[in-house]
PDBQT receptor file of N, H, CA, C and O in Angstrom, charges set to zero:
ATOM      1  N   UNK A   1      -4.055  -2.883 -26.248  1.00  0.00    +0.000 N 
ATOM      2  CA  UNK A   1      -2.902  -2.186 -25.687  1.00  0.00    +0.000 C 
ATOM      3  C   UNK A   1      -3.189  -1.711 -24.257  1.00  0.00    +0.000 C 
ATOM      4  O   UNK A   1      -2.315  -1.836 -23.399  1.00  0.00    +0.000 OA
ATOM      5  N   UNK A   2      -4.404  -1.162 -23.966  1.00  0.00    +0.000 N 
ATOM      6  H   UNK A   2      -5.114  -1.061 -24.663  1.00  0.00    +0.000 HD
ATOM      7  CA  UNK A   2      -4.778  -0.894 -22.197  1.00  0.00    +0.000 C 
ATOM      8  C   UNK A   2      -4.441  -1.611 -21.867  1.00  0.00    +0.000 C 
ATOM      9  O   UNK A   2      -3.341  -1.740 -21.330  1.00  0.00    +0.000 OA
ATOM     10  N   UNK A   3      -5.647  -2.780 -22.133  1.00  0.00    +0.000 N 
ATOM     11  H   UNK A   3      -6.541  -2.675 -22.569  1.00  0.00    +0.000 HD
ATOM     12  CA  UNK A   3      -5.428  -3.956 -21.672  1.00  0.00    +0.000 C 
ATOM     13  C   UNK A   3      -4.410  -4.359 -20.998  1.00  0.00    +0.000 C 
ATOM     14  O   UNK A   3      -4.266  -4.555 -19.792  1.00  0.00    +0.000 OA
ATOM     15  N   UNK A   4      -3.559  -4.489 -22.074  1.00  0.00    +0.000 N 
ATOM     16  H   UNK A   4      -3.676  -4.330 -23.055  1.00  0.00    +0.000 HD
ATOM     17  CA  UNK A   4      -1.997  -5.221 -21.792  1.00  0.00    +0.000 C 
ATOM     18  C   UNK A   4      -1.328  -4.019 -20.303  1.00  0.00    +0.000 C 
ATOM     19  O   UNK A   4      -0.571  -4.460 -19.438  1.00  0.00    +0.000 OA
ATOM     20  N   UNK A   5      -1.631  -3.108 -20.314  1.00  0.00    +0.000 N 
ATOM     21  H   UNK A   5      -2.246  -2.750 -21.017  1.00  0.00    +0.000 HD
ATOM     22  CA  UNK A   5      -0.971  -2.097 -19.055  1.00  0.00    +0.000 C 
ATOM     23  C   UNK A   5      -1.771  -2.381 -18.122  1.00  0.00    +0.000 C 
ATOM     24  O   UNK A   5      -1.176  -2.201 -17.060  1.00  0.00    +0.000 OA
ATOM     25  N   UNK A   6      -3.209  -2.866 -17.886  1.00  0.00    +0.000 N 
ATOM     26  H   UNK A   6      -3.692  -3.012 -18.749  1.00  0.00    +0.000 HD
ATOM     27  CA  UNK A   6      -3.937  -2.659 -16.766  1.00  0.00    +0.000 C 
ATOM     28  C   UNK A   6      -3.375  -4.046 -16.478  1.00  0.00    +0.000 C 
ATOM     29  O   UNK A   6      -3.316  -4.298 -15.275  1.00  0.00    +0.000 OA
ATOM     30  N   UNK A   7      -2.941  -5.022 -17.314  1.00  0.00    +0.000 N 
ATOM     31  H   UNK A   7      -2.989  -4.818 -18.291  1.00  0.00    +0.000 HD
ATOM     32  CA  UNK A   7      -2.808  -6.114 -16.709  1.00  0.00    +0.000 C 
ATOM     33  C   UNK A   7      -1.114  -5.973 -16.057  1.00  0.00    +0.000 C 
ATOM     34  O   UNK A   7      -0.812  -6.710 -15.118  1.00  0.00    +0.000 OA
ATOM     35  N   UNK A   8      -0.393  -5.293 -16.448  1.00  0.00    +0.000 N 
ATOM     36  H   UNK A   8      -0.638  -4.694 -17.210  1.00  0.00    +0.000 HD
ATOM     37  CA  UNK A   8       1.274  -5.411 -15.792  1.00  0.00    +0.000 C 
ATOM     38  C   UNK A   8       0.820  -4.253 -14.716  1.00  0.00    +0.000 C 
ATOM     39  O   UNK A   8       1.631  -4.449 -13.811  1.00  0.00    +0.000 OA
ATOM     40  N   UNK A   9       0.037  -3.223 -14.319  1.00  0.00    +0.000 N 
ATOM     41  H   UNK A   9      -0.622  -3.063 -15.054  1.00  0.00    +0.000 HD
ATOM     42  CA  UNK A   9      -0.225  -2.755 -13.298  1.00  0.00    +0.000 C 
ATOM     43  C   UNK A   9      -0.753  -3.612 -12.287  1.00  0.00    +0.000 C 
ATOM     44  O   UNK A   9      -0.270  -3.584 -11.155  1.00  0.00    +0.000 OA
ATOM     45  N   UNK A  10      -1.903  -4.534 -12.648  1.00  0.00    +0.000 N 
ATOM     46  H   UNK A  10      -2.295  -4.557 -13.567  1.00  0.00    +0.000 HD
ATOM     47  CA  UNK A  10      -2.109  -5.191 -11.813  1.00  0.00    +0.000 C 
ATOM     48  C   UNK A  10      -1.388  -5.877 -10.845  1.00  0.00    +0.000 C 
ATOM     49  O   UNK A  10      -1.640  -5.982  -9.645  1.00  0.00    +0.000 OA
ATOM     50  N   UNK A  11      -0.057  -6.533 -11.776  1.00  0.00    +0.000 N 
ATOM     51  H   UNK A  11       0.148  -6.447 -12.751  1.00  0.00    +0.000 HD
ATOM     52  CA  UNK A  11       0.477  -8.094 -11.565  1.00  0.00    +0.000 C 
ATOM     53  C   UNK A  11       1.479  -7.283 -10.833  1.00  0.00    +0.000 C 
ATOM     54  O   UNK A  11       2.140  -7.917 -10.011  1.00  0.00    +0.000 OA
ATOM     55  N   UNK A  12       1.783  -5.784 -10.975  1.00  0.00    +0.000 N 
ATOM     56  H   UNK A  12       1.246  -5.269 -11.643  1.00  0.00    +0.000 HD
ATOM     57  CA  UNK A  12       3.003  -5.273 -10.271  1.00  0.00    +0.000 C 
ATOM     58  C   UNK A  12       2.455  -4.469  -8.586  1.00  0.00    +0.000 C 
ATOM     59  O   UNK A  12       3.093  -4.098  -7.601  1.00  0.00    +0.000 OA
ATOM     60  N   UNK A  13       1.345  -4.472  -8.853  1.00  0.00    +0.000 N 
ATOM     61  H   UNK A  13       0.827  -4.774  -9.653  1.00  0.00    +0.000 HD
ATOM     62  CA  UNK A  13       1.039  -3.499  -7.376  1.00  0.00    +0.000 C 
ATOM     63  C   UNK A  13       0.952  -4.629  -6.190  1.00  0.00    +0.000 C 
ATOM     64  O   UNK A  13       0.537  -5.778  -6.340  1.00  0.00    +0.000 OA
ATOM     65  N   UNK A  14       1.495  -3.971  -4.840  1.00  0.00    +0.000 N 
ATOM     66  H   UNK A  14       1.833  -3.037  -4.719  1.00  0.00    +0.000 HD
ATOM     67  CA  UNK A  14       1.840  -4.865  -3.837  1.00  0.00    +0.000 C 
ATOM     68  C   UNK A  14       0.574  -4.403  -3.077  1.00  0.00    +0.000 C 
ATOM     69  O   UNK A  14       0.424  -3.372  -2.422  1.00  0.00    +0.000 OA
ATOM     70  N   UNK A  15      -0.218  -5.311  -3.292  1.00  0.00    +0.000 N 
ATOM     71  H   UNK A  15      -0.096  -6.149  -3.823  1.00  0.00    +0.000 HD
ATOM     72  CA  UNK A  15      -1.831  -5.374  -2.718  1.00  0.00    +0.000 C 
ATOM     73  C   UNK A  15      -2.017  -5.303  -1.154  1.00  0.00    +0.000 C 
ATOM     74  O   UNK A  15      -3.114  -5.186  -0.608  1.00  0.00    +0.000 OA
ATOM     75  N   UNK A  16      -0.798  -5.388  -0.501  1.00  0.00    +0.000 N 
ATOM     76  H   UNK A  16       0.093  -5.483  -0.945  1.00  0.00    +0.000 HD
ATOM     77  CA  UNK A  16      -1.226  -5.460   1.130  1.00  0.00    +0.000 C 
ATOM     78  C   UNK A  16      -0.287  -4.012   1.492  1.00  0.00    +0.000 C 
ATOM     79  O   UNK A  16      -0.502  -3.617   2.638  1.00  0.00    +0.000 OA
ATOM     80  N   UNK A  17       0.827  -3.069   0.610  1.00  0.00    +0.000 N 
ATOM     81  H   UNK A  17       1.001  -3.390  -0.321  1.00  0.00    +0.000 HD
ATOM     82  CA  UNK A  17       0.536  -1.825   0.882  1.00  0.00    +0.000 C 
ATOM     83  C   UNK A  17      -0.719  -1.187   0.475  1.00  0.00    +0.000 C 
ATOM     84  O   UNK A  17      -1.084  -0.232   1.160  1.00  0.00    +0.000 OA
ATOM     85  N   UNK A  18      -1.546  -1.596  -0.658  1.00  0.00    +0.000 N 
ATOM     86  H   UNK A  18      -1.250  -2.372  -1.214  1.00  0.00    +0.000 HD
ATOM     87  CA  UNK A  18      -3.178  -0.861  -1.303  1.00  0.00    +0.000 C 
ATOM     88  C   UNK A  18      -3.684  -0.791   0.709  1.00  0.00    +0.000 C 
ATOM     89  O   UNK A  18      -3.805   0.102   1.547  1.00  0.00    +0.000 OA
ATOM     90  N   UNK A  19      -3.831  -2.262   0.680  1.00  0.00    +0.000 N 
ATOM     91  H   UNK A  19      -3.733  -2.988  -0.001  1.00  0.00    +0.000 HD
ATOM     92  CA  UNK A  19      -5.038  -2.152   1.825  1.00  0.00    +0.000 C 
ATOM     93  C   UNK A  19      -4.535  -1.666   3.429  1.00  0.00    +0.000 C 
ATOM     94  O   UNK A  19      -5.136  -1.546   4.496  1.00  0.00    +0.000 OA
ATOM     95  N   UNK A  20      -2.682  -1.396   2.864  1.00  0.00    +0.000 N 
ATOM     96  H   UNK A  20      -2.193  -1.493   1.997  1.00  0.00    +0.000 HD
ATOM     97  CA  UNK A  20      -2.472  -0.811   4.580  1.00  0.00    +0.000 C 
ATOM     98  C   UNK A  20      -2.574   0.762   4.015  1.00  0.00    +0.000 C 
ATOM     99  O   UNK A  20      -3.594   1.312   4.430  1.00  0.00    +0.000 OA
ATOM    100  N   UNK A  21      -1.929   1.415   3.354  1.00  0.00    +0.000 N 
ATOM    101  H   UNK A  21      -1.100   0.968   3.016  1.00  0.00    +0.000 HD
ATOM    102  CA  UNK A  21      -2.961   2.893   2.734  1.00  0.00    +0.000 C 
ATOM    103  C   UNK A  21      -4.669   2.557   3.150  1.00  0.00    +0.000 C 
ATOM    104  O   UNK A  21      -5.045   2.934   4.260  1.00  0.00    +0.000 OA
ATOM    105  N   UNK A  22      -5.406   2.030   2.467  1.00  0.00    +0.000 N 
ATOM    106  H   UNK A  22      -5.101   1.724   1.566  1.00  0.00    +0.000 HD
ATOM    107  CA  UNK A  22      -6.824   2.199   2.543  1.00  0.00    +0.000 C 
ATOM    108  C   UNK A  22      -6.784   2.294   4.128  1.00  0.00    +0.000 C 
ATOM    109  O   UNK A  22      -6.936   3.409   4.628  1.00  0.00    +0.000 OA
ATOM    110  N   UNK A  23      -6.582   1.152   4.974  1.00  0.00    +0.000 N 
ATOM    111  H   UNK A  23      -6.458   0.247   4.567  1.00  0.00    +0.000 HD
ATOM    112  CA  UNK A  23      -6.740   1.355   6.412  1.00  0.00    +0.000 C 
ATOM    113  C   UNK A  23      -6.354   2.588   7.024  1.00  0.00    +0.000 C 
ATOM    114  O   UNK A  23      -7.064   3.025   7.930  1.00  0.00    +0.000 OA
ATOM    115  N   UNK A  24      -5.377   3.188   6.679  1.00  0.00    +0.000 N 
ATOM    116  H   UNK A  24      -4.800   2.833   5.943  1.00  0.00    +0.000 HD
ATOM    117  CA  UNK A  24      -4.823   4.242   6.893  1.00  0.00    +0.000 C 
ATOM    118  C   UNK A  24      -6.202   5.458   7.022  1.00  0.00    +0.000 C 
ATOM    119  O   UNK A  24      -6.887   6.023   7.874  1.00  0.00    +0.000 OA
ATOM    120  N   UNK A  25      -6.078   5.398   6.020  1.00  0.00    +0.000 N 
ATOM    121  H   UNK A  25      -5.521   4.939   5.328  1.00  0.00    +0.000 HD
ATOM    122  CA  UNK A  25      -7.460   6.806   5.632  1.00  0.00    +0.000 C 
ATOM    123  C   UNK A  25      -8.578   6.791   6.244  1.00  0.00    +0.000 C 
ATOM    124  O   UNK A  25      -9.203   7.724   6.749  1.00  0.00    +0.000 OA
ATOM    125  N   UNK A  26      -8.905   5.261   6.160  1.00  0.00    +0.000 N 
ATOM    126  H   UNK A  26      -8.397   4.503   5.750  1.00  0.00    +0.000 HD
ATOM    127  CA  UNK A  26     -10.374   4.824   7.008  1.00  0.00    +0.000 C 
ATOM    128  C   UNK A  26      -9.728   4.932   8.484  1.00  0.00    +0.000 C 
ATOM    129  O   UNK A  26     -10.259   5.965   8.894  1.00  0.00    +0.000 OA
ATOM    130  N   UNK A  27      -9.100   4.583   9.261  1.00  0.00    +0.000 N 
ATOM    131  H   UNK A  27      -8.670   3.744   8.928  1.00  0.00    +0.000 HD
ATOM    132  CA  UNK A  27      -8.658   5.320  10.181  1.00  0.00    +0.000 C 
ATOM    133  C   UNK A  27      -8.146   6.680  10.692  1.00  0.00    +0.000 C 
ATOM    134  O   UNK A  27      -8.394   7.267  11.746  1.00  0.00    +0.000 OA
ATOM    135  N   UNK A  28      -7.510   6.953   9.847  1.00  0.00    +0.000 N 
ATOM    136  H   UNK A  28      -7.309   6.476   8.992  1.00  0.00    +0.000 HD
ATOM    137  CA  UNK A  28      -7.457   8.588  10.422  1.00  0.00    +0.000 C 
ATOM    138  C   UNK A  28      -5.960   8.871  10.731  1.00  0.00    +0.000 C 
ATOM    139  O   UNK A  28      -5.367   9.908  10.433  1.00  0.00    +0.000 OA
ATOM    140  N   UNK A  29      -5.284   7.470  11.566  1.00  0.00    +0.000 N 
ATOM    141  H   UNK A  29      -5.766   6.627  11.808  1.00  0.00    +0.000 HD
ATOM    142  CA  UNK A  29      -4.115   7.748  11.973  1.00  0.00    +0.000 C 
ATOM    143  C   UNK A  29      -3.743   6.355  11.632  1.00  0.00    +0.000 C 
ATOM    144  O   UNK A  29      -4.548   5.467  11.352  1.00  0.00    +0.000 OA
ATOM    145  N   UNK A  30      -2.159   6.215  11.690  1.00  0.00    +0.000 N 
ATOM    146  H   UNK A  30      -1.506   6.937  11.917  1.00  0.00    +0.000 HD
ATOM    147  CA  UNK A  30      -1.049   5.377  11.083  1.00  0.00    +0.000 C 
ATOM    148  C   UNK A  30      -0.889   4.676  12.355  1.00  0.00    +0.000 C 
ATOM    149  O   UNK A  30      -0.433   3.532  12.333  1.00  0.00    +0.000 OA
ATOM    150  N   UNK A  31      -1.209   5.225  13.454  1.00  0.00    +0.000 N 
ATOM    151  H   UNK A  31      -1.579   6.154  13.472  1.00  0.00    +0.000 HD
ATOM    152  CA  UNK A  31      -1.586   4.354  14.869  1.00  0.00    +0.000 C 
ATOM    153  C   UNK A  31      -2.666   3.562  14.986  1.00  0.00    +0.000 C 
ATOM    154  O   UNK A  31      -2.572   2.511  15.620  1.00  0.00    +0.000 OA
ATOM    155  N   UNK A  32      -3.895   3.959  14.371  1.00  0.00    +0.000 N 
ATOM    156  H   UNK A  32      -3.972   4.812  13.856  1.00  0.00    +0.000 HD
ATOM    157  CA  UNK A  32      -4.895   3.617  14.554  1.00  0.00    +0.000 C 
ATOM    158  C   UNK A  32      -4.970   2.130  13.365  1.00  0.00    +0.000 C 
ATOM    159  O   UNK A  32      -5.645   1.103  13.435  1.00  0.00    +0.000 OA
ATOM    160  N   UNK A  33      -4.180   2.497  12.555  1.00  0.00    +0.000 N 
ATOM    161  H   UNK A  33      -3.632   3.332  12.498  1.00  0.00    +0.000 HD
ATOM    162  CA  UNK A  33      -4.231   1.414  11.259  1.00  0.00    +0.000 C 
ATOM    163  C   UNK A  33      -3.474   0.613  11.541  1.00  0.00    +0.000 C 
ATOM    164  O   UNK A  33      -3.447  -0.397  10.837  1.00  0.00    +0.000 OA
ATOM    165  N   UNK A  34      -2.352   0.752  12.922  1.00  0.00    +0.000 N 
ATOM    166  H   UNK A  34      -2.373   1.572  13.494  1.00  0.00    +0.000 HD
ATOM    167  CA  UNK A  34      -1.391  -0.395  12.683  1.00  0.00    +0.000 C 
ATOM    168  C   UNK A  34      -1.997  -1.238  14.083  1.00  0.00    +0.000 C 
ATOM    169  O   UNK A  34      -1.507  -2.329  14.374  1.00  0.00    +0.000 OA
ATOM    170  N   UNK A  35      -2.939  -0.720  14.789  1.00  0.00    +0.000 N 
ATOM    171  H   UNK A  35      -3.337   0.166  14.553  1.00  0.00    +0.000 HD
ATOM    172  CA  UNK A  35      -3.912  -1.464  15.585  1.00  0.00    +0.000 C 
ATOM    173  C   UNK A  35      -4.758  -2.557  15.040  1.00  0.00    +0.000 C 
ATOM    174  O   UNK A  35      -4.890  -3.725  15.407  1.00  0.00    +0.000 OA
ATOM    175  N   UNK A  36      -5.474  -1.663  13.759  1.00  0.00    +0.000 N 
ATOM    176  H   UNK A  36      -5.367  -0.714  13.461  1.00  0.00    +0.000 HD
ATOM    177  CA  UNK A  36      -6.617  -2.483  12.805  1.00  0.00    +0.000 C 
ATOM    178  C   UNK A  36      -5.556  -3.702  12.626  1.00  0.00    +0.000 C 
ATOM    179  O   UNK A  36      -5.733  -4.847  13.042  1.00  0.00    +0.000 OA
ATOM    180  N   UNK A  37      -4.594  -3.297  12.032  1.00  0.00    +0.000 N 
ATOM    181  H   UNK A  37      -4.450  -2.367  11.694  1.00  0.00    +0.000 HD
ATOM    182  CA  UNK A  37      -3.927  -4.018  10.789  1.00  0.00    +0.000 C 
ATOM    183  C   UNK A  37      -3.097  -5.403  11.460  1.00  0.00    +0.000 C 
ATOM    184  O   UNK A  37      -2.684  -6.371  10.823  1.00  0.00    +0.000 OA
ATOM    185  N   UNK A  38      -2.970  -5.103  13.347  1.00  0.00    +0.000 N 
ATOM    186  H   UNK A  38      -3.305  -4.316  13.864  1.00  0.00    +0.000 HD
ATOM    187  CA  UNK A  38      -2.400  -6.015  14.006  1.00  0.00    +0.000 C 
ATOM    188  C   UNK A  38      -0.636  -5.654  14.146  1.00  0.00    +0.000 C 
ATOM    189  O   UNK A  38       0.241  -6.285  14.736  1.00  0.00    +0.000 OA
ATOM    190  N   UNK A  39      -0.567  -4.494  13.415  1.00  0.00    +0.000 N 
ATOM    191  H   UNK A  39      -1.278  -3.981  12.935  1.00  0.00    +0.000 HD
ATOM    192  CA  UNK A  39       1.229  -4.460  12.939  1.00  0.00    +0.000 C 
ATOM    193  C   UNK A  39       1.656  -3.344  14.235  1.00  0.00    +0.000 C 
ATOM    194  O   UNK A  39       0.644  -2.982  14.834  1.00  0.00    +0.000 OA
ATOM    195  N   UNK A  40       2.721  -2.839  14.685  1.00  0.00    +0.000 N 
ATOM    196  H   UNK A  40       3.543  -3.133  14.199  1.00  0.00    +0.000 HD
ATOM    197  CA  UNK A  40       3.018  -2.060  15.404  1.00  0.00    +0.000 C 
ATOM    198  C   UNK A  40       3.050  -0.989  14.009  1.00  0.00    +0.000 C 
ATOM    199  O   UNK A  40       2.839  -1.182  12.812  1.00  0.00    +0.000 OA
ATOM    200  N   UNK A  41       3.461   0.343  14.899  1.00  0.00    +0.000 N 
ATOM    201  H   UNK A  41       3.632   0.500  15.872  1.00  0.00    +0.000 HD
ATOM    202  CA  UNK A  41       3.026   1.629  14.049  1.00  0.00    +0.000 C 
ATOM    203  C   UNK A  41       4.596   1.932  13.209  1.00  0.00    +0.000 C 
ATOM    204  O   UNK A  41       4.930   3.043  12.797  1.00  0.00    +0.000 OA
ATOM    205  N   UNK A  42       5.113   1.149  13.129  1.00  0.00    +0.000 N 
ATOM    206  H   UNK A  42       4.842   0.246  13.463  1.00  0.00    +0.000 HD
ATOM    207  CA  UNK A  42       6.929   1.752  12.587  1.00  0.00    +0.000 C 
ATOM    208  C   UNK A  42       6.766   0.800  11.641  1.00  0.00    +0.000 C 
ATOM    209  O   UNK A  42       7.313   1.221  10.623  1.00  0.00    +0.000 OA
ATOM    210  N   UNK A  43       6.109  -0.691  11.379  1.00  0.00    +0.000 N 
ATOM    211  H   UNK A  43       5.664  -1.034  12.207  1.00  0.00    +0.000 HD
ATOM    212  CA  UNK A  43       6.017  -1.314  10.235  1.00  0.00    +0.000 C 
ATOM    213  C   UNK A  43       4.829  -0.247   9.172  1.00  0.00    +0.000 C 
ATOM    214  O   UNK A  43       5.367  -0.013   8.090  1.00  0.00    +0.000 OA
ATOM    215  N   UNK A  44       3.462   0.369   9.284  1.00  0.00    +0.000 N 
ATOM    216  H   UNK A  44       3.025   0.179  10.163  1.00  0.00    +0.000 HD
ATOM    217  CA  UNK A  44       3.041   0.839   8.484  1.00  0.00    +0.000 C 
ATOM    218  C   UNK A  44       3.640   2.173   8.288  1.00  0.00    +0.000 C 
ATOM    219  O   UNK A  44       3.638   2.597   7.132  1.00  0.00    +0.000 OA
ATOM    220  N   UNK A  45       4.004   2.695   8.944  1.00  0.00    +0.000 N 
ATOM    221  H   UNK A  45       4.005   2.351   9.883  1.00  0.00    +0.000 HD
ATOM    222  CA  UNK A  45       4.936   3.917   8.282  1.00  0.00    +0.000 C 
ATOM    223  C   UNK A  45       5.816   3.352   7.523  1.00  0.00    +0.000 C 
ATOM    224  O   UNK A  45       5.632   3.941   6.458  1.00  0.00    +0.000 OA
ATOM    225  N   UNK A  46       7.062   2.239   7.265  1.00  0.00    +0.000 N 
ATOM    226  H   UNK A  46       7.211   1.760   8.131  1.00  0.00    +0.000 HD
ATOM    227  CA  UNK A  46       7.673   1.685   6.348  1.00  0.00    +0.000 C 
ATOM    228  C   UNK A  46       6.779   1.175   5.174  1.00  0.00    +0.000 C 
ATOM    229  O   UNK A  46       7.119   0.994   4.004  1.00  0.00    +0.000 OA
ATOM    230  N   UNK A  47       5.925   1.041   5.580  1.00  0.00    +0.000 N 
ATOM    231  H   UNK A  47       5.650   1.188   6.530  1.00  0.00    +0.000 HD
ATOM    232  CA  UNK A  47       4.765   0.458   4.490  1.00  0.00    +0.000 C 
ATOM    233  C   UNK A  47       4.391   1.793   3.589  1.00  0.00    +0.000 C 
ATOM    234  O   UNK A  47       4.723   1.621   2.416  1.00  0.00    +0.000 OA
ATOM    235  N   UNK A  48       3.923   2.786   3.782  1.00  0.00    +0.000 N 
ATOM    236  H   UNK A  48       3.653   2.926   4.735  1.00  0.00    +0.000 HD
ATOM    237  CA  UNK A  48       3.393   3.867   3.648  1.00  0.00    +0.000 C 
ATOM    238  C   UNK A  48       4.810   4.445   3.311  1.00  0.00    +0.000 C 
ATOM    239  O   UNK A  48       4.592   5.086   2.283  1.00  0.00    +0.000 OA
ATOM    240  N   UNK A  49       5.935   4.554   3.561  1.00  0.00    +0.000 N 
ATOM    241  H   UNK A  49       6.112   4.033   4.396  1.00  0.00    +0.000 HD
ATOM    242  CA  UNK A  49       6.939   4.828   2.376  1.00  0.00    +0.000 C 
ATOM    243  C   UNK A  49       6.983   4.261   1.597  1.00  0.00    +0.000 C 
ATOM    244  O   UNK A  49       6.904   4.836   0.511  1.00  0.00    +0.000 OA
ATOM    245  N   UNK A  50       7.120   2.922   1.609  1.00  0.00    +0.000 N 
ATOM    246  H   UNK A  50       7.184   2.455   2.491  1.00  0.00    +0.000 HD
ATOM    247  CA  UNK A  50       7.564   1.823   0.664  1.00  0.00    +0.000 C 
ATOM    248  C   UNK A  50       6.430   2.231  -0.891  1.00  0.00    +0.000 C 
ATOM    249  O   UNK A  50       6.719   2.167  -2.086  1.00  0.00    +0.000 OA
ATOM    250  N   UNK A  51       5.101   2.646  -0.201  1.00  0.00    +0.000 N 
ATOM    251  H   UNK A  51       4.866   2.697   0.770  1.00  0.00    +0.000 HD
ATOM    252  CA  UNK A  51       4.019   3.334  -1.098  1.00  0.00    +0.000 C 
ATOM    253  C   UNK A  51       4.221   4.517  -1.992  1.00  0.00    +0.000 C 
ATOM    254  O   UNK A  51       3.886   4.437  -3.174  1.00  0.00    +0.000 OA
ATOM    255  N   UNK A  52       4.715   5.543  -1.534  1.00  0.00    +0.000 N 
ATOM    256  H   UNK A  52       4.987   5.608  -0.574  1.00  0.00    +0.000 HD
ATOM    257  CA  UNK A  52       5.028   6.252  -1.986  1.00  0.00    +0.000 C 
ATOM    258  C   UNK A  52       6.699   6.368  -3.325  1.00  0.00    +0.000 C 
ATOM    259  O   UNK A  52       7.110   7.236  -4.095  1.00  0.00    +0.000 OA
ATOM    260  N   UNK A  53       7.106   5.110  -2.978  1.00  0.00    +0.000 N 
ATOM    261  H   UNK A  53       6.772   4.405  -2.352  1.00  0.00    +0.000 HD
ATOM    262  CA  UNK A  53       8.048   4.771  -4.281  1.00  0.00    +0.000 C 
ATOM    263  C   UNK A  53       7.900   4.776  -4.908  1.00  0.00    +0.000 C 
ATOM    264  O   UNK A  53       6.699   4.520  -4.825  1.00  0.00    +0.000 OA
ATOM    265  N   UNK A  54       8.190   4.922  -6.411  1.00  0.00    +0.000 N 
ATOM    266  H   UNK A  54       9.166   5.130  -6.478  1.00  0.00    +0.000 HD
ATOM    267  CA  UNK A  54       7.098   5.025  -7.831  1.00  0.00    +0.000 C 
ATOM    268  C   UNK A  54       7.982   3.110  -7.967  1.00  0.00    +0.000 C 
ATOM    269  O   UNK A  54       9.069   2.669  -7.594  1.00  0.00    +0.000 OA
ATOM    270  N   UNK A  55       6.545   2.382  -8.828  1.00  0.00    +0.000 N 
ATOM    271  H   UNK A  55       5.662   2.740  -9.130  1.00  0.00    +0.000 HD
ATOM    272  CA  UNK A  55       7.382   0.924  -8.875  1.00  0.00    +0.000 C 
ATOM    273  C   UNK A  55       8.320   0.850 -10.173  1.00  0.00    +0.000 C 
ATOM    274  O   UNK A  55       8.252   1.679 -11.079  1.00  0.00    +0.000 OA
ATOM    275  N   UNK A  56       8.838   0.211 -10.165  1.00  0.00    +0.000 N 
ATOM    276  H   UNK A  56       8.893  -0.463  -9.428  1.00  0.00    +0.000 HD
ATOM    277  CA  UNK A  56      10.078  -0.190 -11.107  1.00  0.00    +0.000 C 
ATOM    278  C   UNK A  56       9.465  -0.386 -12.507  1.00  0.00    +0.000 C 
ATOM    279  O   UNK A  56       8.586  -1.241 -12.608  1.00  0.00    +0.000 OA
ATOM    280  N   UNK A  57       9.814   0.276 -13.539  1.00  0.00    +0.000 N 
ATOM    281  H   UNK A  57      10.528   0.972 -13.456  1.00  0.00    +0.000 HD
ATOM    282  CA  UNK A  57       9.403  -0.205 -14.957  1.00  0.00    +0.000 C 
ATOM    283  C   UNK A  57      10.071  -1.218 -15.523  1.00  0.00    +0.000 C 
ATOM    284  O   UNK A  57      10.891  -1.855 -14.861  1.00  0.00    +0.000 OA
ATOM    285  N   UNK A  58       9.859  -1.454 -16.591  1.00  0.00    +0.000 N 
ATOM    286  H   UNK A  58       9.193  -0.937 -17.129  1.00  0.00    +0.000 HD
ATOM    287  CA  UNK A  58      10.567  -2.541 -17.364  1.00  0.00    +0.000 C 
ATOM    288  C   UNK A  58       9.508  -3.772 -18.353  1.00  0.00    +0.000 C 
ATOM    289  O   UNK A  58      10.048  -4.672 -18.996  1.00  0.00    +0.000 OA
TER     290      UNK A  58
């Protein structure tokens, strides 16, 4: 039964908001991450909301 949840958590988390959060932190600033990250700074702030959504059940 975990199992079965760690695996629909998996298959549901959007892995390139995980690593624009992680950049985030390891940087310090949402400027500094959207440098790392190559993105201008108004796409990881949309990113970094988009994070903070709880994801869709079902």
């Amino acid at each position: 039964m975990a199992n079965k949840r760690l695996e629909r958590f998996a298959h549901n988390l959007d892995w390139n908001l995980l690593r624009t959060f992680a950049v985030v932190v390891e940087e310090g600033s949402i400027t500094a991450a959207a440098s790392r990250l190559l993105l201008q700074q108004p796409a990881v702030s949309m990113a970094l909301k988009r994070w903070r959504k709880p994801p869709a059940t079902g």
